[in-house]
C-alpha positions as CSV (number, residue, x, y, z in Angstrom):
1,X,0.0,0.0,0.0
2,X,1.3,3.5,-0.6
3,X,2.5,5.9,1.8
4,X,3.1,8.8,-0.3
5,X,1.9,11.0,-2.7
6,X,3.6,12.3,-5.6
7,X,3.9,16.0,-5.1
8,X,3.5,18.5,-8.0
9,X,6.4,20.8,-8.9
10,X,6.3,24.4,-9.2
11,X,6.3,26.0,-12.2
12,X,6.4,22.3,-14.1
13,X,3.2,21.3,-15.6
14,X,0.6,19.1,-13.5
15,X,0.5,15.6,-15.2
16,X,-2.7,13.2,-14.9
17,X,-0.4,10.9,-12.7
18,X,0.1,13.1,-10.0
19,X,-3.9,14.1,-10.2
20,X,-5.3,10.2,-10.2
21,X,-3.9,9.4,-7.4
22,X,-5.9,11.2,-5.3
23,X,-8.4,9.9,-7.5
24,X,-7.4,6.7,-6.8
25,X,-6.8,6.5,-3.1
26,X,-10.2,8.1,-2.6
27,X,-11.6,5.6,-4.8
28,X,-10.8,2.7,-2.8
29,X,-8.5,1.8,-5.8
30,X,-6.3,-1.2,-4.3
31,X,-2.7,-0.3,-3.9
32,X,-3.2,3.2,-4.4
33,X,-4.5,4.0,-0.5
34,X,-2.9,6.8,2.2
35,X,-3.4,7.0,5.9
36,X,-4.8,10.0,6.8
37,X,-3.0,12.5,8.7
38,X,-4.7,15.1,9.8
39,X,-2.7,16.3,12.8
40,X,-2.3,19.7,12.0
41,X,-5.8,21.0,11.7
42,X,-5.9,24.3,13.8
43,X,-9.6,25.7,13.8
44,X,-11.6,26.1,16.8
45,X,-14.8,26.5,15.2
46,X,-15.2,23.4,13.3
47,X,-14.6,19.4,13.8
48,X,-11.5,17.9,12.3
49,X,-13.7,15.5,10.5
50,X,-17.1,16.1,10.1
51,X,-19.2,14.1,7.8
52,X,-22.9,13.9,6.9
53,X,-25.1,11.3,5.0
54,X,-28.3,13.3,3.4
55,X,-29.8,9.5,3.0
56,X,-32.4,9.4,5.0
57,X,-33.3,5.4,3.7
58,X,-30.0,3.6,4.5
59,X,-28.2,6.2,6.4
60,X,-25.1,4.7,5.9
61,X,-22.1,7.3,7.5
62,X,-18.7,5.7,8.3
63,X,-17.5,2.0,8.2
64,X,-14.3,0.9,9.3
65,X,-12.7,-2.8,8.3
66,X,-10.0,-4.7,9.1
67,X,-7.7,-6.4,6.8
68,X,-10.1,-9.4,6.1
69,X,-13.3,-6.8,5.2
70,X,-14.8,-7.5,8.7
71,X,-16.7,-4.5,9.5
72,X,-15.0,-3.4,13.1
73,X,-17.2,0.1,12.9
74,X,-20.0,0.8,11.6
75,X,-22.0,4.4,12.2
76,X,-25.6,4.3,10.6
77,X,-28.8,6.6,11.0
78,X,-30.0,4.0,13.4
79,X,-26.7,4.4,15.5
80,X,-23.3,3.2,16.4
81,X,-22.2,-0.8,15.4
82,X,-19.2,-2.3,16.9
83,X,-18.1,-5.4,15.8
84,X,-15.3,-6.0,18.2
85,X,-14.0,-6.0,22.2
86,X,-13.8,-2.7,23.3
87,X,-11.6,-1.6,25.8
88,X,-11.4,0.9,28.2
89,X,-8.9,2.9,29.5
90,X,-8.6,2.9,33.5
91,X,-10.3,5.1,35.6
92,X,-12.5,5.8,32.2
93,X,-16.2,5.2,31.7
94,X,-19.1,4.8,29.3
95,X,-21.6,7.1,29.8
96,X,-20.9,8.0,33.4
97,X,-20.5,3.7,34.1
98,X,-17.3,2.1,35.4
99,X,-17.4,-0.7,33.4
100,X,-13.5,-1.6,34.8
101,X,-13.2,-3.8,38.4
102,X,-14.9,-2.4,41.1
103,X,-17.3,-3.5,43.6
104,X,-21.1,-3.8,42.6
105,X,-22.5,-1.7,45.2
106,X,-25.4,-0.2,43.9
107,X,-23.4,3.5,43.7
108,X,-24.0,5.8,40.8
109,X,-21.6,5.0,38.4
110,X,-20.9,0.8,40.1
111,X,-21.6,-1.0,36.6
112,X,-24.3,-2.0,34.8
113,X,-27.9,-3.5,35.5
114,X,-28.0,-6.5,35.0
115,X,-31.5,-8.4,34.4
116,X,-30.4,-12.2,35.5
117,X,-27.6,-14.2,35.1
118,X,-25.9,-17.5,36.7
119,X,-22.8,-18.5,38.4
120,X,-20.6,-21.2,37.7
121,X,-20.6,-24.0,40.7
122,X,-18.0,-23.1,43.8
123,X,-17.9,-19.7,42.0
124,X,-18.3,-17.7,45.2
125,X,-15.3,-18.3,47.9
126,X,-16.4,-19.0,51.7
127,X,-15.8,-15.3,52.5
128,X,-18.4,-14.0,50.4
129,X,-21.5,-12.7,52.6
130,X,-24.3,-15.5,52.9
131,X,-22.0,-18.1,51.3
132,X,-21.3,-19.8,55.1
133,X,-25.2,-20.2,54.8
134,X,-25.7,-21.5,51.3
135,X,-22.4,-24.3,51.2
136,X,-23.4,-25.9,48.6
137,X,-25.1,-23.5,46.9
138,X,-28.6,-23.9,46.9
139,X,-31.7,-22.9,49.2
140,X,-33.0,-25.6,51.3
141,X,-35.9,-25.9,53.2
142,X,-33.3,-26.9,56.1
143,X,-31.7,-23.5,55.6
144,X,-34.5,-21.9,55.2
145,X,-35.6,-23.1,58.7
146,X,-32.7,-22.4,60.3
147,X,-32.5,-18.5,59.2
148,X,-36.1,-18.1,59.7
149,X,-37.2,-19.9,62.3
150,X,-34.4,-20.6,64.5
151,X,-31.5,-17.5,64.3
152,X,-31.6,-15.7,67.6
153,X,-29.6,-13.0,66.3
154,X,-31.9,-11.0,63.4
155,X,-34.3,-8.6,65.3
156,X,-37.9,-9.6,64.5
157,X,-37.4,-12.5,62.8
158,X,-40.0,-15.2,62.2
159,X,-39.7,-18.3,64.9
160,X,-41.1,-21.2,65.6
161,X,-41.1,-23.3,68.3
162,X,-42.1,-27.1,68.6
163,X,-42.6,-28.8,72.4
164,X,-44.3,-31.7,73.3
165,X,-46.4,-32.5,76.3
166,X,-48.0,-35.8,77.4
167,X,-52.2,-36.3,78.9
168,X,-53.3,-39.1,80.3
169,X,-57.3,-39.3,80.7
170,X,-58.0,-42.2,83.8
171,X,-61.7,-42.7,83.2
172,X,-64.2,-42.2,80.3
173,X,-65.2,-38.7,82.1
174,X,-62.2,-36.9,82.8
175,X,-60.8,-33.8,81.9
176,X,-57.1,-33.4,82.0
177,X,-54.1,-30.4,81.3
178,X,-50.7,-30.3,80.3
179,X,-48.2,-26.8,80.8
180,X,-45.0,-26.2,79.0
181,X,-42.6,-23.3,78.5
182,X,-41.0,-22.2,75.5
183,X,-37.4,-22.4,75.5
184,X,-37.0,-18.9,74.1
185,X,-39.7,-16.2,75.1
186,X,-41.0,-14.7,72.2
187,X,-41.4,-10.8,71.7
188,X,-44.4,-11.4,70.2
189,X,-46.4,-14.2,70.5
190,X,-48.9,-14.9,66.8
191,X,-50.4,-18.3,68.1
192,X,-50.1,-22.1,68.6
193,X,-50.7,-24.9,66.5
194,X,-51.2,-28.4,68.2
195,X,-51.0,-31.7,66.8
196,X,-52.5,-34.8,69.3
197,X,-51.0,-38.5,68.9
198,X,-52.8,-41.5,70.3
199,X,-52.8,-44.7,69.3
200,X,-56.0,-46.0,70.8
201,X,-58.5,-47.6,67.9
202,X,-61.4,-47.5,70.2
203,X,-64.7,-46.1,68.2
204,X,-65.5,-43.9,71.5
205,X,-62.7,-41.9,70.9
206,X,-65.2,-39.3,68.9
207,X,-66.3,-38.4,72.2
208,X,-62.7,-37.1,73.3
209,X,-61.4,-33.5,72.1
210,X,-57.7,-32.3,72.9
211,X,-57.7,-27.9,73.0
212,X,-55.1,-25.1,73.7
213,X,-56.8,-23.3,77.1
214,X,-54.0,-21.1,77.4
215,X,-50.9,-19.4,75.5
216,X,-48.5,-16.5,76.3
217,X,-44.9,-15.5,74.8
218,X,-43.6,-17.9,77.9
219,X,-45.5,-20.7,77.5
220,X,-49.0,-22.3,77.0
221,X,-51.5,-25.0,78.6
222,X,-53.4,-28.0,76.4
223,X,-56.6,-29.7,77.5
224,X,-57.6,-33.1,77.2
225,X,-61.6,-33.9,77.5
226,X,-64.2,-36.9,77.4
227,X,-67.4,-37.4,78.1
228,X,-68.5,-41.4,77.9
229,X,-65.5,-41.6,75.8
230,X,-61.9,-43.8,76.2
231,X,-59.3,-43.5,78.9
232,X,-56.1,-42.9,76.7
233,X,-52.7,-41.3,77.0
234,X,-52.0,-38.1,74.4
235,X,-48.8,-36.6,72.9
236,X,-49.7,-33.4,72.1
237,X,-46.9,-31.5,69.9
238,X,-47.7,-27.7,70.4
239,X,-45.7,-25.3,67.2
240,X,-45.2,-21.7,69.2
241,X,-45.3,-18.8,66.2
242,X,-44.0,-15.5,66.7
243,X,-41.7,-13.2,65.9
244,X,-38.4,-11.8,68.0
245,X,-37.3,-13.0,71.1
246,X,-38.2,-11.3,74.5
247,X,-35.8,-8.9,75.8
């Protein structure tokens, strides 16, 4: 490729050579190309290159190849094409983002949105918040217990709370209680749930009933009744709900 033009003389006449290879080089004509140099433009008032398509249909504008014709930059009416990595300088940005290393924090500037994405298995290290939590990371229902129901060091966080507390009813017209404590008050107490385990088959166990009587953020109090019913013995597994733990 050439990398000089032929420069006319003075006073010696201007032959077609010297004229056509302009023609050439802005032609495209292969062999006959320059670099542009335009290093000593001096004007305040205008751009050192300033080009306009007046096609208002393709729009095409500027397009820059490399030495196998792929298109590295392309500048239509419909915007800017870049067919390549781009890089960018330290401490430099795109449009007011620090695309370079820096920590994702949510800070004007701190990188780009990004919609979803996925991480590669073991990709975050042990020291990475939440990752002592999630070891082999997934969520689990375990986990998810363990955070919710049974950390002790969140304020107002959801608990629960399972004890268990045995009845025994001596004759088919008794009515019998049961007390327990929770091992960790609550703050706030939102209510019991009881579950009653017997393993008598007897049909007049429809005329028994097992009932919470009483409940606090300290503890509660179960009830077992019958009337012409059967004389058994109860587990009774009482679930405490609340939130906190009393100061």
């Amino acid at each position: 490729m050439a990398t000089t033009f032929t420069k006319a003389v003075t006073g010696e006449n201007l032959p077609a050579e010297t004229i056509n290879q302009l023609i050439d080089a802005l032609e495209g004509v292969v062999g006959k190309g320059h670099y542009l140099g335009a290093s000593q433009v001096d004007d305040p008032d205008h751009y050192a290159l300033d080009v306009q398509q007046h096609d208002t249909i393709q729009g095409l504008v500027a397009r820059l190849r490399d030495s196998t014709g792929v298109v590295l930059l392309a500048i239509t009416k419909d915007g800017l094409t870049i067919g390549g990595n781009v890089i960018v300088a330290a401490d430099k940005t795109i449009d007011g983002v620090d695309v370079g290393a820096h920590t994702h924090s949510a800070a004007a500037g701190h990188g780009v949105k990004i919609p979803s994405g996925s991480l590669a298995n073991n990709a975050l290290s042990a020291d990475v918040a939440g990752r002592a939590q999630m070891q082999d990371g997934f969520l689990t229902l375990a986990k998810l217990a363990e955070k919710m129901a049974y950390s002790k060091d969140a304020a107002n966080h959801l608990r629960l709370e399972v004890k268990s507390v045995e009845i025994t009813l001596t004759s088919t017209d008794d009515n019998k209680s049961a007390s327990g404590t929770w091992d960790t008050p609550f703050e706030t107490l939102l209510g019991v749930v009881i579950g009653a385990v017997c393993t008598s088959t007897a049909t007049q166990m429809g005329r028994n009933s097992v009932y919470v009587s009483a409940r606090s953020t300290t503890g509660f109090t179960v009830r077992a009744a019958t009337s012409g019913g059967a004389a058994v013995t109860y587990t009774v597994d009482v679930v405490g709900i609340g939130i906190g733990v009393a100061s």
